[in-house]
C-alpha positions in Angstrom: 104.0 96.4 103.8 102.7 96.8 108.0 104.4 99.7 109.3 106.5 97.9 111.7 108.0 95.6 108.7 108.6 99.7 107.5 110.6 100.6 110.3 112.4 97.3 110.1 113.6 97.7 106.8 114.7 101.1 107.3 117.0 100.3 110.4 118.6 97.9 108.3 119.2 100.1 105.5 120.6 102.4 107.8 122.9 99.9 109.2 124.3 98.9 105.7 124.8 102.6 105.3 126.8 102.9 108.8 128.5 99.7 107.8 129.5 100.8 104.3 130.6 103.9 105.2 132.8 102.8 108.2 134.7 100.6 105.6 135.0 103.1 103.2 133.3 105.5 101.2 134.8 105.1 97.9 134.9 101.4 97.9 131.4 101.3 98.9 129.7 103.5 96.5 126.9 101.1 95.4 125.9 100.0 98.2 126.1 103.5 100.1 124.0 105.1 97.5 121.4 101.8 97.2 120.9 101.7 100.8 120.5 105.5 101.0 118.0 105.7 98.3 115.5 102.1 99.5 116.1 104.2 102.8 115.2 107.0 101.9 111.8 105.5 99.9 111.1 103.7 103.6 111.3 106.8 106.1 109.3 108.8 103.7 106.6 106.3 103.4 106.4 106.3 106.8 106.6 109.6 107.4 103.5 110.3 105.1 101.8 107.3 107.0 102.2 109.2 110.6 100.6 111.9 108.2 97.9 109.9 108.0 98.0 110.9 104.1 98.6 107.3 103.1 98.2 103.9 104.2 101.0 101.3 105.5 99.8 99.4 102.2 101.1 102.7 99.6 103.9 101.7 98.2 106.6 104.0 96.0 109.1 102.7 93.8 112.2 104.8 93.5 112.3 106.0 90.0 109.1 108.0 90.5 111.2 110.4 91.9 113.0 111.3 88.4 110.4 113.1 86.9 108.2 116.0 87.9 104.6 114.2 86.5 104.7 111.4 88.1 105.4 112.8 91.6 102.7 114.7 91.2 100.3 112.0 90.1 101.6 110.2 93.0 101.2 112.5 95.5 99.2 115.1 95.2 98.6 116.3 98.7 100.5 118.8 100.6 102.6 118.1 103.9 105.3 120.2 105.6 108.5 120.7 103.6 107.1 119.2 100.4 109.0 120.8 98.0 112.3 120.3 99.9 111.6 116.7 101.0 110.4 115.8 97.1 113.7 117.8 95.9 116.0 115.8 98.0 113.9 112.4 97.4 114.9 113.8 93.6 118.5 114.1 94.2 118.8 111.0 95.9 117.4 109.1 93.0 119.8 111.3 90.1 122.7 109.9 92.7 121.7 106.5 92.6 121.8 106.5 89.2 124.8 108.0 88.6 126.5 105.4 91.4 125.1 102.1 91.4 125.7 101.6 87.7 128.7 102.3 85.5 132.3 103.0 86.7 133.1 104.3 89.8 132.6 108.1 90.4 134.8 110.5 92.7 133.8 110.5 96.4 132.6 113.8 96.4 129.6 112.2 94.8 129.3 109.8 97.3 129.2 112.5 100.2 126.9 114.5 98.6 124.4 111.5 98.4 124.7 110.6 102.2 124.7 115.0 102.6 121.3 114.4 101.4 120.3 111.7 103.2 121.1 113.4 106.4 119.0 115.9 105.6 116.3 114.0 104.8 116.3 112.5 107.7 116.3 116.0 109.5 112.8 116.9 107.4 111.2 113.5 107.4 113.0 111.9 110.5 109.8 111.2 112.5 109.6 107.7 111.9 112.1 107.4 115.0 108.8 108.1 117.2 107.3 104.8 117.6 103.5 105.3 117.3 
């Protein structure tokens, strides 16, 4: 995917967020915590591409996140904040899991995931600079 069909994708994932949140956490759950996590997938990539440590065409799928091995096979290379950026990519994933299937969970769940979205986008954020 180009970069600017990237950036795309992740401002409309962030708007679902926005949206989904303004009419209410609880009853939003699913879509909070799958918006949060393709989001999350998008700004990373694209944070790695400003990096220049992959190319616009590198794609991730989400469940690579779930396990140790593969995030390593995946990307081996080091950048600023790795472990913290890879732990909270982590914790996103184990909350979309819990969320977007199965019965509803308490909201405090739901927080927690957007918590770590928010900081995510403190760490990796840089995709706001247009390049």
């Amino acid at each position: 995917m180009r970069l600017e069909e990237r950036r795309k994708a992740l401002e409309e994932h962030e708007t679902n967020i926005k949206r989904c949140i303004d009419f209410g956490i609880s009853e939003n759950q699913r879509n909070i915590v799958f918006n949060i996590s393709q989001a999350s997938i998008e700004m990373f990539s694209i944070y790695l591409i400003g990096k220049n440590l992959i190319t616009s065409s590198t794609d991730f799928g989400h469940r690579i996140f779930k396990k140790s091995s593969e995030i390593s096979e995946k990307i081996p290379f080091d950048f600023l904040n790795k472990p913290k950026i890879l732990d909270l990519m982590r914790k996103i994933e184990e909350k979309r899991l819990l969320l977007c299937y199965g019965k509803r969970k308490a909201e405090k769940e739901v927080k927690e995931a957007i918590d770590f979205w928010n900081e995510l986008k403190q760490l990796a954020g840089e995709y706001n600079e247009k390049k």
